[in-house]
C-alpha positions in Angstrom: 0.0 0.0 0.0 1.1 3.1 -0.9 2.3 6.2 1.8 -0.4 9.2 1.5 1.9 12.1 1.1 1.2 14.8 4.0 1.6 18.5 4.1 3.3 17.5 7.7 5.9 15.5 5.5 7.0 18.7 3.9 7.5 20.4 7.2 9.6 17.5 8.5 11.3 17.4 5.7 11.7 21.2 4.6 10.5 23.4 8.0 13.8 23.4 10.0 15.6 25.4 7.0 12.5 27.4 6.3 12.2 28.6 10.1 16.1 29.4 10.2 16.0 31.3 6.7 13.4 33.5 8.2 14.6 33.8 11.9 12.7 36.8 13.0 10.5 37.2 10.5 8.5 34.0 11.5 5.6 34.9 13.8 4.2 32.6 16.7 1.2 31.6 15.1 3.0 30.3 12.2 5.5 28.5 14.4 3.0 27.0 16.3 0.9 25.3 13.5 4.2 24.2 11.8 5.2 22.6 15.1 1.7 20.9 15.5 1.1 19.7 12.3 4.6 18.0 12.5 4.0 16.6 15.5 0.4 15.4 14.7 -0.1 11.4 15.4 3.9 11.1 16.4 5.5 10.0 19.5 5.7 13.7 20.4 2.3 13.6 21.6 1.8 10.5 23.3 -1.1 7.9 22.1 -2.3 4.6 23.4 -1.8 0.9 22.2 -4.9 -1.1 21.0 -5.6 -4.5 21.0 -7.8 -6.9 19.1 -10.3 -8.8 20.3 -10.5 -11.5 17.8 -6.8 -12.0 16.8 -4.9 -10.0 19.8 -3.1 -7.9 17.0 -1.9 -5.0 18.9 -1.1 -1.5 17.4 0.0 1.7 18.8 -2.3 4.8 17.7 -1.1 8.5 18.4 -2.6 11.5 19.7 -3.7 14.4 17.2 -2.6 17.4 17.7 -6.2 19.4 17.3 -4.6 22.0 15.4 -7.6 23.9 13.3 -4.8 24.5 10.4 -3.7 20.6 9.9 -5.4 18.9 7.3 -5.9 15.6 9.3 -7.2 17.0 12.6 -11.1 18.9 11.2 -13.0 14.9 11.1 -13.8 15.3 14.7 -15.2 18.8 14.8 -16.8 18.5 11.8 -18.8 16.1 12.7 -20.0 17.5 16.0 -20.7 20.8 14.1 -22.9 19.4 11.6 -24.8 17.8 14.1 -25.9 20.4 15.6 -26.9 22.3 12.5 -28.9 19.5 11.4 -30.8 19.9 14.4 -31.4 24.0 13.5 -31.8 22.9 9.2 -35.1 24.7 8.1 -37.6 23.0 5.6 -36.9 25.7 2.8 -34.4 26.7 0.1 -30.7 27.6 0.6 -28.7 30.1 -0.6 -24.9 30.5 -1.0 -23.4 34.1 -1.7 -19.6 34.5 -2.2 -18.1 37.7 -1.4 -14.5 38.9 -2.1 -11.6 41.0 -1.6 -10.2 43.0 -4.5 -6.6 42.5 -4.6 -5.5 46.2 -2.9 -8.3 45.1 -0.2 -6.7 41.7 0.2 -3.1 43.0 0.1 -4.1 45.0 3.2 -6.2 42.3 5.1 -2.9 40.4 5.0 -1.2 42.9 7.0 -3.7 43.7 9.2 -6.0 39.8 9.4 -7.8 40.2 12.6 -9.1 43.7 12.1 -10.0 43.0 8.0 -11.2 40.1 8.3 -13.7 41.1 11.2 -14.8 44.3 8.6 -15.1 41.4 5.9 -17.5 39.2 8.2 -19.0 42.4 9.3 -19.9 44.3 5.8 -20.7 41.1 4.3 -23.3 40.1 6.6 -25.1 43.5 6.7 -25.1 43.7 3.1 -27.4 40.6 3.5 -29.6 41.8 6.0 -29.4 45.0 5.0 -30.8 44.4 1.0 -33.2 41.2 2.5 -35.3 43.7 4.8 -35.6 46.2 2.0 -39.0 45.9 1.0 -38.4 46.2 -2.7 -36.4 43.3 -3.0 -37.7 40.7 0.2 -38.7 42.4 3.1 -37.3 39.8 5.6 -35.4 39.3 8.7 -32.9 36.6 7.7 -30.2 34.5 9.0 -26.6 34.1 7.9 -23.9 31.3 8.1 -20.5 32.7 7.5 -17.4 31.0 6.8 -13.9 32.3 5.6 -12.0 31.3 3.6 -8.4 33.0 2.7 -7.0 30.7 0.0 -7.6 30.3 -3.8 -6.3 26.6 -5.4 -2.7 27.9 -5.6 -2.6 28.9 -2.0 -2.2 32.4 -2.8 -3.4 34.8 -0.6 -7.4 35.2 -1.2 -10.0 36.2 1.3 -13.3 35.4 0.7 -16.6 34.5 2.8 -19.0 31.9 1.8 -22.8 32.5 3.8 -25.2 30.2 3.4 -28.6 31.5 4.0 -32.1 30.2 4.0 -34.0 31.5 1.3 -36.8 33.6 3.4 -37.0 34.9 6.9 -39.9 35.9 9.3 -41.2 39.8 8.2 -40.0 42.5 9.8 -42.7 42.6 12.7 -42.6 39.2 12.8 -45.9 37.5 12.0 -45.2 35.9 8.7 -42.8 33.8 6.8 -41.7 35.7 3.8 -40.2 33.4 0.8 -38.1 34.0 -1.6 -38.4 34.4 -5.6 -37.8 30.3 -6.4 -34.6 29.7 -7.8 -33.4 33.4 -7.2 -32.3 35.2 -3.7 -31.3 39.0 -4.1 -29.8 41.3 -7.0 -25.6 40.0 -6.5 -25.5 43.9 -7.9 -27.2 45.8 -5.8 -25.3 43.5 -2.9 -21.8 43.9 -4.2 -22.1 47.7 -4.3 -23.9 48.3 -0.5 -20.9 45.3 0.1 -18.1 47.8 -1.4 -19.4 51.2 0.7 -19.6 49.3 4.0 -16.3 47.4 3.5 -14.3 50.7 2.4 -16.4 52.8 5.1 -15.4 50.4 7.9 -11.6 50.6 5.9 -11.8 54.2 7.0 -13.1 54.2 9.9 -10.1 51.5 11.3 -7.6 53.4 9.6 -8.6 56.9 11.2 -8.4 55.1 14.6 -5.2 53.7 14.2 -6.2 50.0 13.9 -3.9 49.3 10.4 -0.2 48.7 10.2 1.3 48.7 6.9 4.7 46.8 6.0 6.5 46.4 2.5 5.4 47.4 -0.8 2.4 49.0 1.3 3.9 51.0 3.6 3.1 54.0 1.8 -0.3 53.2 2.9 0.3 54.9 6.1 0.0 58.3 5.0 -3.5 59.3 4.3 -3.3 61.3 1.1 -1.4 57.9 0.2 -4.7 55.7 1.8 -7.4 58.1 0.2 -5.8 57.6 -3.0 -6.3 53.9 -2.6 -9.6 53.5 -1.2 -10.5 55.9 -4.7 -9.3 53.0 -7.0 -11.6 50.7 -4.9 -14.4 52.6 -5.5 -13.8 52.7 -8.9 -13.9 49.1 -9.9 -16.1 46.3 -9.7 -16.7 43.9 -6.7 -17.5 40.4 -6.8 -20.4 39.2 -5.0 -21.4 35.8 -6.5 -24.8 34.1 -5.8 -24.4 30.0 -6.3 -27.8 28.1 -7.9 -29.8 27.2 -4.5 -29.4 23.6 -3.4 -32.1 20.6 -3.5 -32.6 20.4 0.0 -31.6 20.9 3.3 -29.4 17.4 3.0 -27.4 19.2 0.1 -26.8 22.1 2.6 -25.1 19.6 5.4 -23.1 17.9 2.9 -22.5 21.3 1.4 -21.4 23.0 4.6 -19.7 19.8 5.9 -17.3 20.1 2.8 -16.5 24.2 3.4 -16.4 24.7 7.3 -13.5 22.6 8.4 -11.4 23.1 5.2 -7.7 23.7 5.6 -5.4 25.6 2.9 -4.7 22.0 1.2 -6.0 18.8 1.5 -3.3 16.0 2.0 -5.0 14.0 -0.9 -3.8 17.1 -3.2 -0.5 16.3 -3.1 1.0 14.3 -5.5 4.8 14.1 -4.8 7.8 15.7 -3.0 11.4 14.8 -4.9 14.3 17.1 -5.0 13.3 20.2 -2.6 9.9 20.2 -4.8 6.3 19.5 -3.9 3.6 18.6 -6.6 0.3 19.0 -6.0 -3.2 19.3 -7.9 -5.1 22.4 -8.0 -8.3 23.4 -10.3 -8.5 25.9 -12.6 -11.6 28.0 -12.4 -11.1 30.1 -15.2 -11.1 26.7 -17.7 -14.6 25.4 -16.2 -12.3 23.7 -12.8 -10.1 21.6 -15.2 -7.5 19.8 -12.6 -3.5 20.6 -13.3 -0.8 20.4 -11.6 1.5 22.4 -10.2 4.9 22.7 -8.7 6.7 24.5 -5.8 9.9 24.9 -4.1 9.4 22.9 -0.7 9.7 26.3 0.8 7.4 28.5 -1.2 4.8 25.4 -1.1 5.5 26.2 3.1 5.3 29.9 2.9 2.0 29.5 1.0 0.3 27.5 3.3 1.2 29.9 6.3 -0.3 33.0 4.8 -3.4 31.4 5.7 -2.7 31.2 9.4 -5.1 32.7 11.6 -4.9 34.7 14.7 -4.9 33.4 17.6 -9.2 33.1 19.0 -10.1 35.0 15.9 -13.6 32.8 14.6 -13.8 31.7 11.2 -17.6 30.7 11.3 -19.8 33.2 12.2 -23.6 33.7 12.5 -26.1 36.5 11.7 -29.6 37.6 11.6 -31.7 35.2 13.0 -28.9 32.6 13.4 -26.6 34.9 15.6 -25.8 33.2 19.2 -27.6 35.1 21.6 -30.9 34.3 20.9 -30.9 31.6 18.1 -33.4 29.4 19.5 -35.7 31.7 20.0 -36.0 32.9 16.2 -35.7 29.6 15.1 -38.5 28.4 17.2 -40.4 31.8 15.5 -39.3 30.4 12.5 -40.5 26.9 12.8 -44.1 28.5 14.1 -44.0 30.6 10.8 -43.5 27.8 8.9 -45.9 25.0 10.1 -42.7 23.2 10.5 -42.8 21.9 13.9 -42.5 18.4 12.5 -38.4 18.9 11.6 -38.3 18.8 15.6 -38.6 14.8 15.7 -35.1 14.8 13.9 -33.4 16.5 16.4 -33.0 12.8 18.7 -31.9 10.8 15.9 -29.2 14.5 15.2 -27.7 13.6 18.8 -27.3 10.3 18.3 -25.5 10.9 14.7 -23.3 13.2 16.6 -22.3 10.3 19.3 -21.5 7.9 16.9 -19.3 10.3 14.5 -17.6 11.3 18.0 -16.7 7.6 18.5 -15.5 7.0 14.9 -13.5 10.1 14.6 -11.7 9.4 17.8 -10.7 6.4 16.5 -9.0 6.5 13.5 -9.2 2.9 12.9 -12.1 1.0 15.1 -11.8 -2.1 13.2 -8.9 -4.8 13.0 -6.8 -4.5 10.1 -5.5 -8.1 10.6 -9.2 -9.8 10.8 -11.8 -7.2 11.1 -12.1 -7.6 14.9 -12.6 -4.8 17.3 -9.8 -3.0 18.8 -9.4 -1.9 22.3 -7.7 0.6 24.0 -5.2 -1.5 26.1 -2.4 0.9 27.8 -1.4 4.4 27.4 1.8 5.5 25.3 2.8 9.0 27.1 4.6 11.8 24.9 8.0 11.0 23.8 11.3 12.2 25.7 13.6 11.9 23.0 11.8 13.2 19.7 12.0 16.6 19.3 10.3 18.5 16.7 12.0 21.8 15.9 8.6 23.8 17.4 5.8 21.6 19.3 3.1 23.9 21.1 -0.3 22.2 20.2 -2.0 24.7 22.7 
């Protein structure tokens, strides 16, 4: 059987020069998620020896290191996420509306992630509920899953938010369900420009309050004639919102959302080969209908890529709005589900938990079955962190 080539394999291989060639220039965050990644389901972090059963074939099985950035640790709390959305899934259309950074926009997110990306999460969601409660085009309170992404198939550098919204809402006092048009949500033109005056508003404001730091090739930024000058080219072009055909039903919208929430920069079934200081990987190209290439990277470029995407530390890459936001989300939804006549989708929520306990089980445990005879394995000792392996940076915290 062939060895699955793993973004941690590059970092074993490649990280220790990368980290020394930028000594100083490496930030915590990024040193963290390199260390944990390479550590991930090593002796570093400990694990525990199972035993069949059937056979007595023993294995040893190590510890992941939870990391939100490493491609094999999102199984777990994906699983437990969708389980409790299925339990909050409404029996009407979904929508999925795209919005993104132009590249001077994105350039300065970079440099500043925790404050841009907030004003992206922000802007993006009030464009929704902003053009939804206007009368003239739905006239509804609505609620907004939000999820960010910061990577295009290259790795490069680009911030986007995906929301997934149900197509309708209660009215705005409250005593109806308002639908949407079928098979259409809002205008994507009238979004993208109330999305481009809020974004480059809030831009302002956080620059006039000293929130932005500018470094490199945008350090001119910091002078406002310099900033106004830039935030004038924004205005000028075109912003891309992009509404996606609604899907079939809410099923299509777990599946959907179980696919985008827990993604990582690169999957490790991606890449295809690392040879010579070189890592080879597939990518689709969106501009010729998603036809798959591939390309290839120094070891270190392929490494710098994936660290652009490194988040801050507690900053929240799925956020909710509208009738979905935290504080009182059962509340609308129960308003919701009174709206409706959909009391009914309540019976699911039992068979939701137990989904949730059984994906918790199977994720926890790589490997439940015997590979020798098909058995059941059982935990049988603990194997507790390794004294001797060092990886060059190991802070899984």
């Amino acid at each position: 059987m062939a060895t699955v080539l793993e973004v941690a394999d590059v970092f074993r291989r490649h990280g220790e020069a990368f980290r020394q060639a930028r000594t100083g220039h490496l930030g915590r965050v990024e040193r963290r998620v390199m260390g944990a990644i390479t550590a991930c389901r090593t002796a570093a972090l400990g694990g525990h020896v199972e035993q069949c059963d059937d056979c007595g074939a023993t294995r040893i099985a190590y510890n992941s290191c939870r990391n939100r950035h490493c491609p094999k640790c999102q199984g777990l709390a994906r699983a437990e996420w969708l389980a409790h959305r299925q339990a909050e899934l409404l029996p009407v259309p979904y929508f999925h509306v795209v919005f993104t950074l132009p590249t001077l926009a994105g350039e300065i997110a970079f440099q500043n992630k925790a404050t841009v990306y907030t004003i992206l999460f922000r802007t993006a969601a009030e464009t929704l509920t902003t053009i939804a409660a206007d009368p003239r085009h739905l006239g509804a309170q609505i609620g907004v899953t939000a999820v960010l992404h910061t990577w295009g198939q290259t790795l490069q550098h680009h911030p986007h938010i995906h929301c997934v919204v149900p197509g309708g809402g209660p009215s705005l006092d409250g005593t109806r369900w308002i639908a949407c048009r079928p098979g259409f949500f809002l205008p994507v033109r009238v979004l993208s420009r109330l999305f481009r005056r809020l974004f480059l508003q809030n831009l302002q404001d956080a620059f006039e309050t000293g929130k932005l730091r500018f470094f490199g090739n945008l350090v001119g930024l910091a002078e406002p004639t310099a900033f106004a000058t830039g935030l004038d080219q924004l205005r000028r072009i075109e912003w891309v919102v992009y509404a996606k055909p609604p899907f079939g039903g809410p099923e299509q919208v777990l599946a959907y959302l179980g696919c985008y929430t827990h993604r990582v920069a690169i999957a490790n079934s991606r890449l295809i080969s690392l040879s010579a200081g070189k890592v080879r990987f597939t990518w689709k190209d969106y501009r010729q209908d998603g036809k798959a290439k591939l390309m290839t990277l120094d070891a270190n470029e392929f490494i710098r890529r994936f660290l652009l995407h490194a988040l801050p530390d507690g900053f929240h890459r799925i956020r909710y709005y509208g009738f979905f936001a935290n504080g009182q989300r059962g509340d609308n939804l129960t308003l919701c589900r009174r709206l409706l006549d959909a009391h009914h989708t309540m019976a699911n929520s039992e068979s939701a938990d137990g989904h949730a306990k059984g994906d918790r089980q199977n994720n926890t445990r790589d490997f439940p079955i015997c590979p020798e005879c098909g058995g059941t394995m059982r935990r049988i000792a603990a194997v507790p962190r390794s004294s001797t392996y060092q990886p060059f940076y190991c802070d899984t915290s």
